[in-house]
N, C-alpha and C positions, 0 to 999 in steps of 0.2 A: 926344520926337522920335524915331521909331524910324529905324535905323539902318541902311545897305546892304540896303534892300526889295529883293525881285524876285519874280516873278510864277511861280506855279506849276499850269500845266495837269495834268491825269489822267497824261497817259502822260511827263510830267517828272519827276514826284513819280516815278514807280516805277525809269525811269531811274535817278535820284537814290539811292533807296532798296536797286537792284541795284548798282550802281555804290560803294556808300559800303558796303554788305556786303564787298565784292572788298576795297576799300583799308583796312577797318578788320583784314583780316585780313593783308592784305603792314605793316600798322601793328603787329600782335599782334607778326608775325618781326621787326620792327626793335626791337622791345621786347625779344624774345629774344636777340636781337645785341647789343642794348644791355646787356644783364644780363652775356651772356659775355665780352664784352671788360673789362667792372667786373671779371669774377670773375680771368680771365687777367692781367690791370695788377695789382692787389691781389695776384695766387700771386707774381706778377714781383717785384713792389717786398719780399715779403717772404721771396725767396729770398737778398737781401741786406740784411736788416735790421739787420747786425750793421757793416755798413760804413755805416748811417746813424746822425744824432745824436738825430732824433724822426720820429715819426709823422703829422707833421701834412701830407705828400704825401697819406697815408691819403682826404682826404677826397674826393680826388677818384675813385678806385673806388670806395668806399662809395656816393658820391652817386648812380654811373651804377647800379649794382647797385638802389638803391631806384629810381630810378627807371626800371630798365628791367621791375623788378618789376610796379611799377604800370601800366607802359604794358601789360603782357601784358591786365592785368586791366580797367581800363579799352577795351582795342578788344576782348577778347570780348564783355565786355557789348553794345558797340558793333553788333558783328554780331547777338546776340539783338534789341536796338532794332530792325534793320533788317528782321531777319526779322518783324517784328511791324507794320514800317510799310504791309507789303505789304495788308493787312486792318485798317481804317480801325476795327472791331469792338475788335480787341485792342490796338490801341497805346494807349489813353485809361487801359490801368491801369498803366503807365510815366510815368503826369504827376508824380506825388507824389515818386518815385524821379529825375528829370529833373535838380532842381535839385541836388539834393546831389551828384547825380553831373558836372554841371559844375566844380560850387566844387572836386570832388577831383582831378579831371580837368585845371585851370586849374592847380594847384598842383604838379602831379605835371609837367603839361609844362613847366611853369617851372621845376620845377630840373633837369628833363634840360636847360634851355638853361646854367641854369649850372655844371651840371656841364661841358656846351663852353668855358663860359668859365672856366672853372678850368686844364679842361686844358692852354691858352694863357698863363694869367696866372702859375702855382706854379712858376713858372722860379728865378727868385730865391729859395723856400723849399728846394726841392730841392737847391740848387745848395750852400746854406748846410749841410744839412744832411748832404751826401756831403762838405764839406770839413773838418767837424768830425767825424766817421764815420770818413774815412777816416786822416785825422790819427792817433786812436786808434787803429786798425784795426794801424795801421805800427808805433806805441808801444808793442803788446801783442803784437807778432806770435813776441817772443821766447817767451812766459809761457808752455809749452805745460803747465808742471804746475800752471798756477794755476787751482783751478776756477773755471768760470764764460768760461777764456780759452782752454782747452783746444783747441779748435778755430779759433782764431781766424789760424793760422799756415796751415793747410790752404784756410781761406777766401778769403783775401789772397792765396795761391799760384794758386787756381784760376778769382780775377778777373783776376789777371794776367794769365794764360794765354788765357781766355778772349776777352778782350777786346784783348789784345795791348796791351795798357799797363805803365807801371812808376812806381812811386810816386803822392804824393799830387797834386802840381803838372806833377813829371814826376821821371826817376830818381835824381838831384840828391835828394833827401827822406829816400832811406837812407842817405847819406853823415852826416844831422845827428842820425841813431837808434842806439842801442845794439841791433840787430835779431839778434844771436848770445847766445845764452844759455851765462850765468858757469859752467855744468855742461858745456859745452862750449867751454872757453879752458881754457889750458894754462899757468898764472899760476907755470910754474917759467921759461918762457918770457922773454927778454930782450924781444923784441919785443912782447910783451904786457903786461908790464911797464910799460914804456917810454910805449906807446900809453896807458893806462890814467891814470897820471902827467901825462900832458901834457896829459891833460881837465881841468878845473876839476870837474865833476859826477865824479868817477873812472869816466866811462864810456870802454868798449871801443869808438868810431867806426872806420869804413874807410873807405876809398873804395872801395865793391861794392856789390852789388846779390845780391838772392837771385836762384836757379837760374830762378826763373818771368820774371824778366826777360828771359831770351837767347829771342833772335829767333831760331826755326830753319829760317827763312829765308838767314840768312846764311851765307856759305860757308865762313868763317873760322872756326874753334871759339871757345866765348863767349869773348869777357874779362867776367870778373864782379867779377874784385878788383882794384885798382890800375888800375883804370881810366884816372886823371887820369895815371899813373906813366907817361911813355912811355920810359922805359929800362930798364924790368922788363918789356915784350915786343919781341918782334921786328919791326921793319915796320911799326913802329906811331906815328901820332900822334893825339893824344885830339881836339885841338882841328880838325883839319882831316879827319879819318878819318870815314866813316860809322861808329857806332856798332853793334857786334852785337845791342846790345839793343835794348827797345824803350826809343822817348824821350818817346813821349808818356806825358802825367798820368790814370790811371785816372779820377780826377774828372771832366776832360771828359771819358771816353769814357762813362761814364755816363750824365752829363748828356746829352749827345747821344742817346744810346740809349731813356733812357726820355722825353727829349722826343719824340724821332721816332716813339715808342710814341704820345704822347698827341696830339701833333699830329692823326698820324695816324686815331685814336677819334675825336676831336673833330670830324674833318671827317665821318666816317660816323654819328656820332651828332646832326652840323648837321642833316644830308638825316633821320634819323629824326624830328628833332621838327619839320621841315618836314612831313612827311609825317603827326604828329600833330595839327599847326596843321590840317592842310585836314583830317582827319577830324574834328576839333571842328564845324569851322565850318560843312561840310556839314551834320554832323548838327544842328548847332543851325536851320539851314533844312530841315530834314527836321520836326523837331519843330513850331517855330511852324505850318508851312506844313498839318500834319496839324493843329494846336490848332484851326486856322480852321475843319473839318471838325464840329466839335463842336454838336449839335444841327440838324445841315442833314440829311435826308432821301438826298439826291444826293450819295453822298461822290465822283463824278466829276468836279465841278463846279471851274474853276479856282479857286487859292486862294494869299496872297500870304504869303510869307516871308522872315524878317530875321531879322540878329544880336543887335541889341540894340532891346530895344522903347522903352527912353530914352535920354538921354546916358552917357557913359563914367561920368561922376562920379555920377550918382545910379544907375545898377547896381552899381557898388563897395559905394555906402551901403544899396541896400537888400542885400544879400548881406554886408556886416558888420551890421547892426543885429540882427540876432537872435543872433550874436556877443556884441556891446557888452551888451546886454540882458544875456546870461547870466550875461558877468563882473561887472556892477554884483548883480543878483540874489545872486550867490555871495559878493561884499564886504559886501551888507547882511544877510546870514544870519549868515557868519562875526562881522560887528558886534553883532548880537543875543544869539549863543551867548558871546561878549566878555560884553556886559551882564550874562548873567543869572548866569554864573559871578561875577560880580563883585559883582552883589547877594546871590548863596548864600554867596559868603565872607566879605561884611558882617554879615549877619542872625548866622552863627555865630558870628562875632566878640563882637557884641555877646551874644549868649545866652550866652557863656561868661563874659561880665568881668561880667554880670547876679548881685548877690550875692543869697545865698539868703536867705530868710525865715524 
């Protein structure tokens, strides 16, 4: 049963053929668009990889990157086909080449769509993986002479800064860390001492915040230590006072940041594989509509073109079956080469327990 027929006159076809030239090339730049914002999201997520806990956000620039790869290549072709459709002479040595270049073309647009739907759905992955990241991030922030953690104090200071957040939930996070390193405590000190003792873990807590906390927006110079102490500043109360620092949690501001990132891709990379859908489809009416062409004298003559020459379900099957075939072929071979190695390690078996004469 062929599938969305329509009727194709001389001067349609070339319409068609002019027309799907122009778009497979605005389809090539969305391909390029599509690769650079993979390549920008991927530089992005891994200028803070040290504040994540794995890489499995990864797949979502990756994905767009191959696929925006492909789409480059797939719509030049695209434009070559069309230049070719124009002279009814040359387009018959693109038959052979036709199909494979569908089956890649089908596969390549389908995962630029999920790569859109990644970009929507990794909320939960990311989220888990900046809360564990950053957790650590805060835990190691003292270490600066441990290698491997050497930087990871300057990292943490300049997402603070950055993004104007404080800690992992929010500033509350560095009160539960030992974030001042023991080469910097003064352990002849009563009050460090004291502090030290009263931990269970013998760690050094405060109630502070590092310098990347203070807001310098605010008018008042930081409070970064003794925060919660409101009788150790002047004019000050913790629970009813705007705070000089920041109060929000670096994790959401993250989150936010790189969803607003992907959101955003997601919807400019919808309209590219919009924009890939209709250059398939075109040209697959471009193709049948010229097939019809084949052996007629008059290649003027109007001629009819579709998407699918059968049902959904038996173009699946004939477009896997030379698939299925190869892999059955490749399991009876590999089964053979089993066999015969296992009759040659028989035969010498026995040749050797054979006593001589």
């Amino acid at each position: 049963m062929v599938w969305a027929k329509m009727k194709f006159p001389f001067e349609k076809r070339v319409k068609l053929a002019q027309g799907l030239w122009l778009l497979s090339w605005l389809a090539t730049l969305g391909g390029a668009i599509t690769f650079c914002l993979g390549c920008f999201l991927k530089t992005e997520l891994r200028r803070r990889a040290e504040v994540m806990d794995n890489t499995e956000i990864y797949i979502v620039p990756n994905t767009l990157i191959i696929a925006g790869m492909a789409a480059m290549g797939i719509n030049y072709f695209a434009t070559r086909i069309c230049q070719d459709a124009l002279d009814a002479t040359r387009f018959p040595r693109w038959k052979t080449f036709l199909k494979p270049y569908f089956c890649c073309s089908i596969f390549f647009t389908t995962l630029m769509l999920i790569g859109v739907i990644l970009s929507y759905a990794m909320k939960g992955t990311l989220e888990g993986s900046l809360k564990v990241g950053l957790k650590n991030g805060i835990r190691f922030y003292k270490d600066t002479d441990t290698p491997g953690r050497c930087f990871q104090k300057q990292t943490i200071d300049r997402l603070q800064m950055e993004f104007q957040c404080c800690g992992n939930n929010d500033y509350k996070d560095w009160f539960e860390v030992q974030w001042i390193s023991n080469r910097y405590l003064d352990f002849s000190s009563k009050e460090v001492k004291d502090r030290i003792k009263s931990n269970v873990d013998g760690r050094y807590l405060v109630d502070g915040v590092p310098f990347s906390c203070c807001n310098p927006s605010s008018p008042r110079p930081c409070i970064q230590y003794k925060i919660t102490n409101n009788s150790a500043h002047y004019n000050y109360e913790h629970q009813t006072e705007e705070l000089n620092i920041f109060i929000h949690g670096c994790r959401e501001a993250l989150l936010n940041y790189y969803m607003g990132l992907m959101n955003s891709f997601g919807a400019v990379v919808l309209s590219v594989y919009v924009l890939q859908c209709t250059v398939l489809a075109s040209l697959r009416y471009l193709q049948t509509s010229l097939e019809a062409l084949v052996g007629q004298e008059n290649t003027e003559i109007e001629t009819e073109g579709y998407l699918l020459e059968k049902s959904i379900s038996e173009t699946i099957m004939e477009y896997l079956d030379p698939v299925l075939k190869l892999l059955l072929l490749n399991q009876v071979q590999d089964g053979q080469v089993k066999a015969e190695a296992g009759a040659a390690g028989t035969s010498g078996t026995a040749g050797a327990t054979t006593p001589a004469t």
